[in-house]
MARZAPA-88128 format. One record per residue: residue in three letters; z, y, x negated of N, C-alpha, C, O, CB in turn; residue number from 0. Coordinates in steps of 0.2 Angstrom, whole numbers. Each point is the difference from the previous one (the first is absolute). Glycine has a CB too. Layout:
<fipas>
Ala, Z, Y, X, Z, Y, X, Z, Y, X, Z, Y, X, Z, Y, X, NUM
...
</fipas>
This chain:
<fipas>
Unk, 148, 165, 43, 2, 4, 5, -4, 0, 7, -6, 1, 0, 10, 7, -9, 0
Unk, 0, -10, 14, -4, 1, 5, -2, 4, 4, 4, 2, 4, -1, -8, -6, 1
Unk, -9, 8, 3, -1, 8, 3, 1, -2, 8, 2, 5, 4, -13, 2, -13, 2
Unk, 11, -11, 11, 2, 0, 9, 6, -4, 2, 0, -5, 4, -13, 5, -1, 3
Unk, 19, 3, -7, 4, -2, 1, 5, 2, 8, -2, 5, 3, 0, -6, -16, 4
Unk, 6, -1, 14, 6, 2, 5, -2, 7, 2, -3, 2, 5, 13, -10, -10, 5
Unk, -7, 12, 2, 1, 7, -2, -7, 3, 4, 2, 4, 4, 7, -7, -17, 6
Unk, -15, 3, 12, -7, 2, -1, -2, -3, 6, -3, 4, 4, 0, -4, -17, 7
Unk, 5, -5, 14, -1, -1, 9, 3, 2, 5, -2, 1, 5, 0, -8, -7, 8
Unk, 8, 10, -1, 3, 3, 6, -3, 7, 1, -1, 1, 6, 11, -7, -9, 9
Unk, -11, 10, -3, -2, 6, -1, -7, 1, 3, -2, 5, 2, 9, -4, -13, 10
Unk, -10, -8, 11, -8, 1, 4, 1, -1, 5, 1, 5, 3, -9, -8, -8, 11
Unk, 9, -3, 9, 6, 1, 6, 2, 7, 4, -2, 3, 6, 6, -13, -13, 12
Unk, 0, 13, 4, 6, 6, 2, -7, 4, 2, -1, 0, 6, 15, 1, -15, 13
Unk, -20, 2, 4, -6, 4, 0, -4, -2, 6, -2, 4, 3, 3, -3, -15, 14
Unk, -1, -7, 13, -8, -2, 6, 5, 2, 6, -2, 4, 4, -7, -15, -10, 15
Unk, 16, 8, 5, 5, 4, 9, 0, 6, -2, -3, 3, 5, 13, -11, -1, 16
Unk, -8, 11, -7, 1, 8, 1, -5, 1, 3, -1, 2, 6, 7, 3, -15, 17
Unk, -12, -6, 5, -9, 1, 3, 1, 0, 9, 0, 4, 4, -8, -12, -18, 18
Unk, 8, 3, 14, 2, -4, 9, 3, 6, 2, -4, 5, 2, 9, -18, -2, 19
Unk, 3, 13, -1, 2, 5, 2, -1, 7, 3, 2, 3, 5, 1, -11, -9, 20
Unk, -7, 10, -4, -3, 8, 2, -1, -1, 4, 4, 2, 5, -8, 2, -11, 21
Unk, -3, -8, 9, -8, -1, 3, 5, -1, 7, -3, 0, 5, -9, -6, -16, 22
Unk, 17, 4, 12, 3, -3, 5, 3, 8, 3, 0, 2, 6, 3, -18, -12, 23
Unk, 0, 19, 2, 6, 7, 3, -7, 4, 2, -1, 2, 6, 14, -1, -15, 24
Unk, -19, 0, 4, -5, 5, 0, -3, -2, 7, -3, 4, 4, 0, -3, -19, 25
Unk, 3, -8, 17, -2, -2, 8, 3, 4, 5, -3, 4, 3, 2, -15, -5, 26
Unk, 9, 9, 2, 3, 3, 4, 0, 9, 2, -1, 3, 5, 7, -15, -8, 27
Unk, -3, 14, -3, -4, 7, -1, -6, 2, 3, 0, 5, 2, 4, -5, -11, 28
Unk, -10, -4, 10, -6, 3, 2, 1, -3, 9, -4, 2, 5, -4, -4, -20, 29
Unk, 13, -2, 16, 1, 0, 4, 5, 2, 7, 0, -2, 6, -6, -4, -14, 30
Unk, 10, 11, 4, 3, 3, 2, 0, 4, 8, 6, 1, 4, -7, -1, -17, 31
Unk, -5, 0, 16, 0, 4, 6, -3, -8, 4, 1, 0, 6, -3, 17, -10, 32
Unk, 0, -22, 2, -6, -3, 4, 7, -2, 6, 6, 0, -2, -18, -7, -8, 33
Unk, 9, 6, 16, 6, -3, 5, 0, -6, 0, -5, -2, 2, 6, 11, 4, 34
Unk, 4, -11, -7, 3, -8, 2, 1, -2, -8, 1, -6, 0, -8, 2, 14, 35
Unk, 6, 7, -20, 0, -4, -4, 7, -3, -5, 4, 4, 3, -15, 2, -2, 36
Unk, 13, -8, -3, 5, -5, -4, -1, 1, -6, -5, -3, -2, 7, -5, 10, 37
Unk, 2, 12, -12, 1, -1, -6, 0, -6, -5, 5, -3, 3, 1, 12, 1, 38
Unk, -7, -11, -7, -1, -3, -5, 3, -1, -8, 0, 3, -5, -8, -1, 12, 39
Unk, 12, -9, -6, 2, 1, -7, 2, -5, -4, 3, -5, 2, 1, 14, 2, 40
Unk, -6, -9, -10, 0, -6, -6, 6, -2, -3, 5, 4, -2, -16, 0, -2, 41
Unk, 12, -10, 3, 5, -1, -1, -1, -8, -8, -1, -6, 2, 6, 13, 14, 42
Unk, -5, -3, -22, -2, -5, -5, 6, -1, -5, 1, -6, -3, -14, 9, 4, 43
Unk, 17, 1, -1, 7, -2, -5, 4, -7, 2, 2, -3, -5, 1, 18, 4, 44
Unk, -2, -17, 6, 0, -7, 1, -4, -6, -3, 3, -5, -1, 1, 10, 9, 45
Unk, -10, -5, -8, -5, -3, 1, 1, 0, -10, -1, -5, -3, -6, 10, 19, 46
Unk, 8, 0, -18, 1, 1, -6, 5, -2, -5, -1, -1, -6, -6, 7, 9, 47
Unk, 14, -6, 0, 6, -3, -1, -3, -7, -1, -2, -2, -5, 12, 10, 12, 48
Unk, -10, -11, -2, -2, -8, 0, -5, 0, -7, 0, -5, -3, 0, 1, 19, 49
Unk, -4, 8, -16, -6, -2, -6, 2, -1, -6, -2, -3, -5, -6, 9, 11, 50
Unk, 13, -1, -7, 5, 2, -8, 8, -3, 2, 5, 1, -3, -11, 13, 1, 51
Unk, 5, -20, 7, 7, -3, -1, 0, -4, -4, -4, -5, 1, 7, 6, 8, 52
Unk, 2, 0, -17, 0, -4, -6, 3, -3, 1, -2, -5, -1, 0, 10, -5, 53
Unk, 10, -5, 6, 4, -4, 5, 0, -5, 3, 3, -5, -1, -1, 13, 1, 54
Unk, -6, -8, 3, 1, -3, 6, 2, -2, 9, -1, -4, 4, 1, 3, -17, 55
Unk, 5, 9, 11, 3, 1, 5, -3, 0, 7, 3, 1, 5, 4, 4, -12, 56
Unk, -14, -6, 8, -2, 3, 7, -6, -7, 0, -5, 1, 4, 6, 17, -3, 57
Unk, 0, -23, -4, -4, -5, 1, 3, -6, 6, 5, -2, -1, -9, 4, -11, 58
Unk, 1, -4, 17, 3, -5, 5, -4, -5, -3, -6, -1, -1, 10, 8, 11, 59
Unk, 3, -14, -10, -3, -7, 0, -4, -5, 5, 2, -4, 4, 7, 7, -9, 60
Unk, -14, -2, 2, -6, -2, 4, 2, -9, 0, -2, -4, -5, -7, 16, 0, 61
Unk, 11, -15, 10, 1, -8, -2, -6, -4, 7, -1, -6, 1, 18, 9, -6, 62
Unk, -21, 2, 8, -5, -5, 6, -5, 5, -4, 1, 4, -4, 4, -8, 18, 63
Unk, -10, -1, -11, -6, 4, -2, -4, 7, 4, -4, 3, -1, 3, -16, -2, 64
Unk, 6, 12, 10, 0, 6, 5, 2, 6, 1, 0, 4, 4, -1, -11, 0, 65
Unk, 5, 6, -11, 5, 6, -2, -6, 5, -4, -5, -2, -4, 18, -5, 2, 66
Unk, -11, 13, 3, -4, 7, -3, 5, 1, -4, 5, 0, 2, -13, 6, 6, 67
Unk, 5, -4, -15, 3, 1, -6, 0, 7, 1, -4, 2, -4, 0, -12, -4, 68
Unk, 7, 15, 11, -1, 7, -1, 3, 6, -5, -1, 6, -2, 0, -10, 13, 69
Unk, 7, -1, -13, 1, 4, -7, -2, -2, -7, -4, -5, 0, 12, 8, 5, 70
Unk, -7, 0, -10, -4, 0, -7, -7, -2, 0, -2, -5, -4, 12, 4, -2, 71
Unk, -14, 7, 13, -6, -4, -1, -4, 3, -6, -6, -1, 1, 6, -3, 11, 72
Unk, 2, 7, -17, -4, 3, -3, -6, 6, 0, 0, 2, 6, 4, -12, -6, 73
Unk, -8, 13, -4, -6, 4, 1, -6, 0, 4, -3, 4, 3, 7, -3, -11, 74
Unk, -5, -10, 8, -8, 0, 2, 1, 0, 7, -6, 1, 3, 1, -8, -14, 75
Unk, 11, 6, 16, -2, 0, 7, 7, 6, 3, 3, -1, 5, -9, -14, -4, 76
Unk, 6, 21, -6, 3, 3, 3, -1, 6, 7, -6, 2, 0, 10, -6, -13, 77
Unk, -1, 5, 17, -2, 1, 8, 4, 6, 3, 6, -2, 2, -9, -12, 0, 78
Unk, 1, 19, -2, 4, 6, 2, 1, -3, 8, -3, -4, 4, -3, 14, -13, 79
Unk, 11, -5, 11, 0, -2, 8, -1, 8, 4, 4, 4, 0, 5, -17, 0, 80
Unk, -17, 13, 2, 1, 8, 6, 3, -4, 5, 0, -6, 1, -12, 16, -1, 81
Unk, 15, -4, 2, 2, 2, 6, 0, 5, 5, -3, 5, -2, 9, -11, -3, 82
Unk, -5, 7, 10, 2, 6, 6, 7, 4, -3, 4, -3, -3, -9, -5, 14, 83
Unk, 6, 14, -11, 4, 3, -2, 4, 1, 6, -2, 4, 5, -5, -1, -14, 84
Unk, 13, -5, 10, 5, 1, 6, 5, 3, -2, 5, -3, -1, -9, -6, 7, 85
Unk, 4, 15, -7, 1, 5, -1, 6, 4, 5, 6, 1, 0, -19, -2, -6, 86
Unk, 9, 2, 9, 2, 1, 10, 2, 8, 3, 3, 3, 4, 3, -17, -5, 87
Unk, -10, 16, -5, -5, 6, 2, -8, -1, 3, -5, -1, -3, 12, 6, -8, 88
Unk, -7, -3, 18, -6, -1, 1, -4, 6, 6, 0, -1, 6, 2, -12, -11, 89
Unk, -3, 16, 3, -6, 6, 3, -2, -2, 8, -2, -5, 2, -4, 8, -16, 90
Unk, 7, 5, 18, -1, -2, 7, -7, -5, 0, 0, -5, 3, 6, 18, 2, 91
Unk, -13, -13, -9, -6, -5, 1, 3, -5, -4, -4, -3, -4, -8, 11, 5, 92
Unk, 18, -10, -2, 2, -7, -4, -2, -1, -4, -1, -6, -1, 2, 2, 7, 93
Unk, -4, 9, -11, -2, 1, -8, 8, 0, -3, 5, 3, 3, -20, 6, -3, 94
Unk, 16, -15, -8, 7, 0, -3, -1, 3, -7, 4, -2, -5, 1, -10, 12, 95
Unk, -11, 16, -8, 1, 1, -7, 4, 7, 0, 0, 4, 5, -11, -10, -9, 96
Unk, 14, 7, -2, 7, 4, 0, -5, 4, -9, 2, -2, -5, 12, -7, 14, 97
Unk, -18, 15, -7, -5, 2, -7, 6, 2, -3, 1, -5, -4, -15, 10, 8, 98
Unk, 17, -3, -4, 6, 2, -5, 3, -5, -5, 1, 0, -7, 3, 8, 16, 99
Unk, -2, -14, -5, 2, -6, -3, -8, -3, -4, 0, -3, -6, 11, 1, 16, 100
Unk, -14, 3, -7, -6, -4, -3, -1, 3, -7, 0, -3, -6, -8, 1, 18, 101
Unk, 7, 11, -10, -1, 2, -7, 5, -2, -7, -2, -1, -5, -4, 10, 13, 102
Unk, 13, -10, -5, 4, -1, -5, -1, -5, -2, 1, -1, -6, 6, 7, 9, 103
Unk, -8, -11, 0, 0, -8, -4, -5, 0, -2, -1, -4, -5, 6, -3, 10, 104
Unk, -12, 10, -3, -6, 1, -5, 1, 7, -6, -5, 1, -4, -4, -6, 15, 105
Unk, 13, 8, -13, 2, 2, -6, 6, -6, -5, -1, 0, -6, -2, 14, 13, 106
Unk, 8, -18, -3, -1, -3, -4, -1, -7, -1, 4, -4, -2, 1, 13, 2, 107
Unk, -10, -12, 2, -4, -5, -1, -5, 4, -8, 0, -3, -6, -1, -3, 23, 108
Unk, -1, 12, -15, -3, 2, -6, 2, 1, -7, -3, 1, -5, -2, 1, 13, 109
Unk, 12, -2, -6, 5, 1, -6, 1, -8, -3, 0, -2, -6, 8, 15, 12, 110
Unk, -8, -17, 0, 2, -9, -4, -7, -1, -4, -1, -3, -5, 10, -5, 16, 111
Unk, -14, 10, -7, -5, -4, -2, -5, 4, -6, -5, -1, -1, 5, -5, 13, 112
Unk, 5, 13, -15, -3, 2, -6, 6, -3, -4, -2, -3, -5, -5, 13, 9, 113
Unk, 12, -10, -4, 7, -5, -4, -5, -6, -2, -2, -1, -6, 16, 3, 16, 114
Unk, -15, -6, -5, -3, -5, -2, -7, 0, -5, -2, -5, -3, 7, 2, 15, 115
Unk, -7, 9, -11, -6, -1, -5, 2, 3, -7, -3, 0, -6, -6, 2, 16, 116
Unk, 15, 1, -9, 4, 2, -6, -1, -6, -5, -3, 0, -5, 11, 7, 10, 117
Unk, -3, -11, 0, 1, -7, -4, -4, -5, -1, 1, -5, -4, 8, 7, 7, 118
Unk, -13, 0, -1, -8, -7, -2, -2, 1, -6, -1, -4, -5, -5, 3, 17, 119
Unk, 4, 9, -12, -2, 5, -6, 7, -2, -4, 2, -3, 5, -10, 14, 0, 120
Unk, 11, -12, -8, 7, 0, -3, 2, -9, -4, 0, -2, -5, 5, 13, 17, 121
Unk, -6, -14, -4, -3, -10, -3, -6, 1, -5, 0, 0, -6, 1, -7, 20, 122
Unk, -7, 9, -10, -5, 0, -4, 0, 2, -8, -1, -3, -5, -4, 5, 17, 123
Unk, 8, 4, -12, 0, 6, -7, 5, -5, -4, 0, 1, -6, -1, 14, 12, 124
Unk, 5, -19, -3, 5, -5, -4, -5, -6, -2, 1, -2, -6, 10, 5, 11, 125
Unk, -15, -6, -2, -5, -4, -1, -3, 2, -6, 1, -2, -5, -3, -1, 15, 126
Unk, -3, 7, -8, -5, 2, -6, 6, 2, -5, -2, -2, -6, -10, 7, 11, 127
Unk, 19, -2, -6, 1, -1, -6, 2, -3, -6, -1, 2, -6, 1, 2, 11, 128
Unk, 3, -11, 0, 3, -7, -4, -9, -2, 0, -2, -2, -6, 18, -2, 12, 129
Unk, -20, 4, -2, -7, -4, -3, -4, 5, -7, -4, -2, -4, 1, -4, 19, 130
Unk, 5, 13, -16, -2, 2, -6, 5, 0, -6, -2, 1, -6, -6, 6, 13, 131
Unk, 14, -8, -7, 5, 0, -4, 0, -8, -3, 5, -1, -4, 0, 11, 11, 132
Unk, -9, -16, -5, 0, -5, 0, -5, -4, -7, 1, -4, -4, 2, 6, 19, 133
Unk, -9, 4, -14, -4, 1, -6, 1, 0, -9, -4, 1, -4, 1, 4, 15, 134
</fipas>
C-alpha cells in the first residue's frame, strides 16, 4: 500500500492552498481601509485539475524542446496564480476590498479546508486499518 499516493497529494496540496488562501483574505481584511490598495486573490483549483489529470485531457503535445509542458504537471511544481481582484467595486481612496465578500469566502475556505482534513483523517484511519488487519 502506498501511503503517498494520488489521493494524499491532493489532500496536502488542497491544505497548504487553503492555508494561502486564509493568510491571503486575512490580508485583505486587515487591509480593508489602507488607500490605494487591491484586493488579492488565489487561484489553485486549476493549477490542481492539471495535477489530478488522469485522463489525460489537459496535457499538450510537447513536440520542440521550447514547448512548456503546462498540463499534467503533477504535485511537485504545482503553482497557484495571485492575482488583483477586479472586482470593480472600488472605494472613493481606490481601496477594492469588499469586507463582506472577503468574510464569506473566508468562512468558506474554512469549511473546504476542514472537509479536507476530514478526509486525510479518513485516508489515513483506512491506512492504519488495512496495515493492522494485515497481521
Amino acid at each position: 500500500m502506498n501511503i503517498d499516493d494520488k489521493t494524499t497529494q491532493a489532500l496536502a496540496a488542497s491544505l497548504k492552498y487553503r492555508q494561502m488562501r486564509q493568510e491571503l483574505i486575512a490580508s485583505n481584511i486587515a487591509n480593508a481601509e489602507t488607500p490605494g490598495y487591491k484586493a488579492k486573490k488565489i487561484d489553485f483549483e486549476d493549477a490542481l485539475a492539471r495535477a489530478l489529470d488522469t485522463d489525460g485531457q489537459q496535457t499538450l503535445k510537447t513536440t520542440d524542446s521550447k514547448h512548456f509542458n503546462v498540463g499534467g504537471g503533477g504535485f511537485n511544481n504545482l503553482q497557484p496564480e495571485i492575482y488583483e481582484e477586479s472586482n470593480g467595486i472600488v472605494s472613493p481612496d481606490g481601496n477594492t476590498v469588499d469586507r463582506d465578500a472577503e468574510m464569506a469566502e473566508m468562512a468558506e475556505n474554512k469549511i473546504m479546508y476542514d472537509a479536507s482534513v476530514q478526509l486525510l483523517n479518513k485516508k489515513l484511519g483506512l491506512m492504519k486499518y488495512v496495515v493492522g488487519s494485515e497481521r
